[in-house]
C-alpha positions in Angstrom: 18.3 -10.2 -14.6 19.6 -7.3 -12.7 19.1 -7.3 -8.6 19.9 -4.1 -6.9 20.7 -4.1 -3.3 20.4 -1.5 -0.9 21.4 -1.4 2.2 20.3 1.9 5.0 20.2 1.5 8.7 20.4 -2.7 8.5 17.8 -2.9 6.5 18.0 -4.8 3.3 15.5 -3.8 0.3 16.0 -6.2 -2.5 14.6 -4.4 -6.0 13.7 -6.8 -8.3 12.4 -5.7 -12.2 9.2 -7.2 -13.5 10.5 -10.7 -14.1 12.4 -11.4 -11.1 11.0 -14.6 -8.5 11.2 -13.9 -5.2 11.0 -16.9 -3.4 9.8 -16.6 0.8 11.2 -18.2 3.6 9.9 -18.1 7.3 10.2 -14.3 7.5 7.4 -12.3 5.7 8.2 -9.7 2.6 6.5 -6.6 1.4 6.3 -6.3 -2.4 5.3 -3.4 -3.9 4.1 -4.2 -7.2 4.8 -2.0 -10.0 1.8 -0.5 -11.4 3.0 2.6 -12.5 0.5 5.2 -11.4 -1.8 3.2 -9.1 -1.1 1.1 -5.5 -0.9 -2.5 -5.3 1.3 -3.9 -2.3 1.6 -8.0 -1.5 2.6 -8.9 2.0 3.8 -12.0 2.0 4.2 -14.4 5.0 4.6 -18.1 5.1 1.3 -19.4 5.2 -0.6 -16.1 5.3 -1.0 -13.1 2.3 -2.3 -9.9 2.4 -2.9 -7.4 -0.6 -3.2 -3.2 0.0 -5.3 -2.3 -3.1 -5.3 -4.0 -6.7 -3.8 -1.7 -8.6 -6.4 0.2 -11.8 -8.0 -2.2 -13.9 -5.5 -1.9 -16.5 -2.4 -3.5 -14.6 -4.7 -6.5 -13.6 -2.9 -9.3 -15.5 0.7 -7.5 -14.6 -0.5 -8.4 -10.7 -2.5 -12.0 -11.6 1.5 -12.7 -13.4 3.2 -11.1 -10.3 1.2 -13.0 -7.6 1.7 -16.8 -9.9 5.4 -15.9 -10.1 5.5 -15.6 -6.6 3.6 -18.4 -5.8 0.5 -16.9 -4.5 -2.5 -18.7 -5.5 -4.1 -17.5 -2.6 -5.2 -14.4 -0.7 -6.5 -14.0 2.8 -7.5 -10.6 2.6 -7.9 -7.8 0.3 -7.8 -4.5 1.5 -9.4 -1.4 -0.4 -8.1 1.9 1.0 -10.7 4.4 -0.7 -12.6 4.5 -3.4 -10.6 5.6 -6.5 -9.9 3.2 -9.7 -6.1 3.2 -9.5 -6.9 1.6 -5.9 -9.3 -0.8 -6.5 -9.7 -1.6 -10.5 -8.0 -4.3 -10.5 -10.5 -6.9 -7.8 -12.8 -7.6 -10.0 -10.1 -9.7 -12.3 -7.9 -11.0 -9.2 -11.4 -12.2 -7.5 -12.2 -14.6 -10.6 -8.3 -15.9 -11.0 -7.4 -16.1 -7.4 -8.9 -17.2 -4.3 -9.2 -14.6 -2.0 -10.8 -15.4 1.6 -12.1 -12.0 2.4 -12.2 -8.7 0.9 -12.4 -5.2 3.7 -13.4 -2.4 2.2 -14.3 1.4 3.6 -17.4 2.1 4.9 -17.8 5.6 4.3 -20.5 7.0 1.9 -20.0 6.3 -2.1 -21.3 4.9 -5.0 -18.4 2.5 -5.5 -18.9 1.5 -2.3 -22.7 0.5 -3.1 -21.6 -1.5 -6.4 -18.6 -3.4 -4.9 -20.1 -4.9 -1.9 -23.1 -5.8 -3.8 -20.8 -7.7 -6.3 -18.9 -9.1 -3.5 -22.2 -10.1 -1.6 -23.6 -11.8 -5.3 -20.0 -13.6 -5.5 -20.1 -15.3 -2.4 -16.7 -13.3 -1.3 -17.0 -12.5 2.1 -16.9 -8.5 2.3 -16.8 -6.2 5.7 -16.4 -2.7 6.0 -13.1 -1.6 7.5 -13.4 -0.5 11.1 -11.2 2.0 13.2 -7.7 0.4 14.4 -8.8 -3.0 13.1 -6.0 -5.5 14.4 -4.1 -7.6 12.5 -1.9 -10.3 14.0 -0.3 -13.4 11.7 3.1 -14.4 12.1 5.5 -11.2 12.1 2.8 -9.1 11.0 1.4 -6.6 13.5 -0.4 -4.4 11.8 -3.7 -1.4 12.4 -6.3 0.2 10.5 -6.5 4.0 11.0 -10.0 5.3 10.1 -10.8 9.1 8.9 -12.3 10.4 12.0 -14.9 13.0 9.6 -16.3 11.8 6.2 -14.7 14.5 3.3 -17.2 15.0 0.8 -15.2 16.8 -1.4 -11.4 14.7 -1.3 -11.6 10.9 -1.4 -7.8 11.0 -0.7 -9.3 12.0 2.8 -11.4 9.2 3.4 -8.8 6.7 2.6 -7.1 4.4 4.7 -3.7 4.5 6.4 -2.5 1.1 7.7 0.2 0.7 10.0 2.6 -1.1 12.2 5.4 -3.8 12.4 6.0 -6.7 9.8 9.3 -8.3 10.3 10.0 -6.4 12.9 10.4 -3.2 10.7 8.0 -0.2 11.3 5.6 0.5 8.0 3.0 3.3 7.4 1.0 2.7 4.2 -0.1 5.9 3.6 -2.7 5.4 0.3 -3.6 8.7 -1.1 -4.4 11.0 1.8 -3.5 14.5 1.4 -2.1 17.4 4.1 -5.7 17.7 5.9 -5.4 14.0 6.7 -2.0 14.1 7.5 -2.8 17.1 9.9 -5.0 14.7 11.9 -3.2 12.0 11.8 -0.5 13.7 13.4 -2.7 15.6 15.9 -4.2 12.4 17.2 -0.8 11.0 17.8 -1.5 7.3 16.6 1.4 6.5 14.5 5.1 7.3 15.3 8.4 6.8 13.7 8.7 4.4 11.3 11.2 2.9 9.1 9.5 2.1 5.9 6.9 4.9 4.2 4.4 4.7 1.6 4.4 7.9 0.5 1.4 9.4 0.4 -0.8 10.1 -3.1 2.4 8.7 -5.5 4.8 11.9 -4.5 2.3 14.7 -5.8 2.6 17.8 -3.9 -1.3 17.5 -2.4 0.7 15.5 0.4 3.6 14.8 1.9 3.4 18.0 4.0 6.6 18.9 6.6 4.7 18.3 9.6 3.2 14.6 8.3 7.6 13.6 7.7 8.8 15.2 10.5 6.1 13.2 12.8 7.2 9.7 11.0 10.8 10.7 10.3 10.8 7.8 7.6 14.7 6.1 6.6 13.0 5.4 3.7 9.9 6.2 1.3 8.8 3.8 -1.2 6.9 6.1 -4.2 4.4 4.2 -6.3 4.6 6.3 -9.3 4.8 6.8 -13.5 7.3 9.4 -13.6 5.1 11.2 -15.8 1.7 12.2 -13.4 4.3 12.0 -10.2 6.0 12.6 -8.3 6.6 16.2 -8.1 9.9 17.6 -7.9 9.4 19.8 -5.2 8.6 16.8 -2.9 11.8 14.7 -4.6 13.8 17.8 -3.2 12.5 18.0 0.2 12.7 14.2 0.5 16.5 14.8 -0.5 17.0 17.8 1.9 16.0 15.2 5.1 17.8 12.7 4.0 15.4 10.2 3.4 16.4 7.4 1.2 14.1 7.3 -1.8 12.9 4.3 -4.0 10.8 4.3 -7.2 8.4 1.9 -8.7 9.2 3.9 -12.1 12.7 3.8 -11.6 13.3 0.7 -9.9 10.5 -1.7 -10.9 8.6 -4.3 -8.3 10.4 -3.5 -4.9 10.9 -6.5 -2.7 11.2 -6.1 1.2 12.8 -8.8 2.8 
């Protein structure tokens, strides 16, 4: 098993390949499961987890074995950022292997939205729709919801989620898939600041990731949940490099551990 450490600004991300065990303490972790190109991210804490998306149905099992190997038989909630399959194709197979609590999901119009409530309603899971700067507060974990403030109709990337704030005391933006509109707004608005820890936005394609979206967050570093085939694009790669923004990989580097 190979561990590689690296360590920018006092912080300490611990990249771990596929079967690597992390094992928690009282502090909480951010995984960020390798799904190749999809978006499945565990936060971790003591007595309390969390899971941003599910990953596409196709890396189910690789999360059902990645949450058992890290001891996590159970989730509190489930968050589903929009409505595209790389994002939430993988409940269906987590709901009927692990316990999950509560499931939040978007409440803007779709037909995805229609079928997975009703199969969450018929399941018994407990399902609400996502509301603007929803709080949560467990532990170390301080985190917000950040609603679309217009419905998109033509870009679900735009309708998607962004979720930020502190875990650990480290600064996170989880950025799903939105795309330079979104980030325009986002930015306009003012709501989120500097942080230290990016999900870059839409796996590194070039839809995103705009100058004025970095230069607002000024990241130390991005974390880019990718294939290496579909993304990410050079052109971003380069202008990540040209900031000086440390960059990590899920197709380089594997499940990346954040503790």
């Amino acid at each position: 098993m190979k561990v590689f450490k690296k360590v920018i600004c006092c912080i300490v991300i611990i990249l771990l390949m596929c079967t690597s065990k992390v094992y928690a303490k009282e502090s909480s972790e951010v995984h960020f499961i390798n799904t190749r190109q999809s978006d499945c991210i565990l936060i971790k804490s003591k007595d309390f987890n969390i899971l941003i998306d599910t990953g596409a149905e196709e890396s189910a099992d690789k999360v059902l074995d990645y949450l058992s190997s890290n001891d996590v038989d159970r989730i509190n909630y489930i968050f589903i950022t929009h409505y595209h399959n790389d994002h939430y194709g993988g409940l269906e197979k987590i709901l009927k292997y692990k316990k999950v609590d509560k499931v939040f999901i978007p409440s803007h119009p779709d037909v995805m939205r229609d079928i997975i409530y009703r199969y969450l309603y018929v399941s018994g899971v407990d399902v609400s729709f996502i509301k603007d700067e929803f709080k949560i507060k467990k532990n170390d974990i301080k985190l917000i919801t950040i609603k679309a403030k217009d419905y998109d109709q033509e870009i679900e990337n735009n309708n998607a989620i962004v979720i930020a704030g502190k875990i650990n005391g480290r600064r996170y933006i989880f950025a799903s898939d939105i795309e330079k509109e979104r980030e325009k707004e986002i930015v306009k608005e003012g709501i989120i600041g500097k942080c230290d820890i990016l999900k870059l936005p839409h796996h590194g394609l070039n839809t995103s990731s705009s100058n004025l979206f970095l230069r607002r967050v000024r990241p130390l570093t991005v974390i880019i949940t990718c294939n290496g085939e579909e993304s990410p694009d050079e052109e971003i790669i380069e202008k990540l490099k040209k900031m000086r923004i440390n960059i990590i990989r899920t197709d380089v580097d594997g499940d990346i551990v954040i503790k």
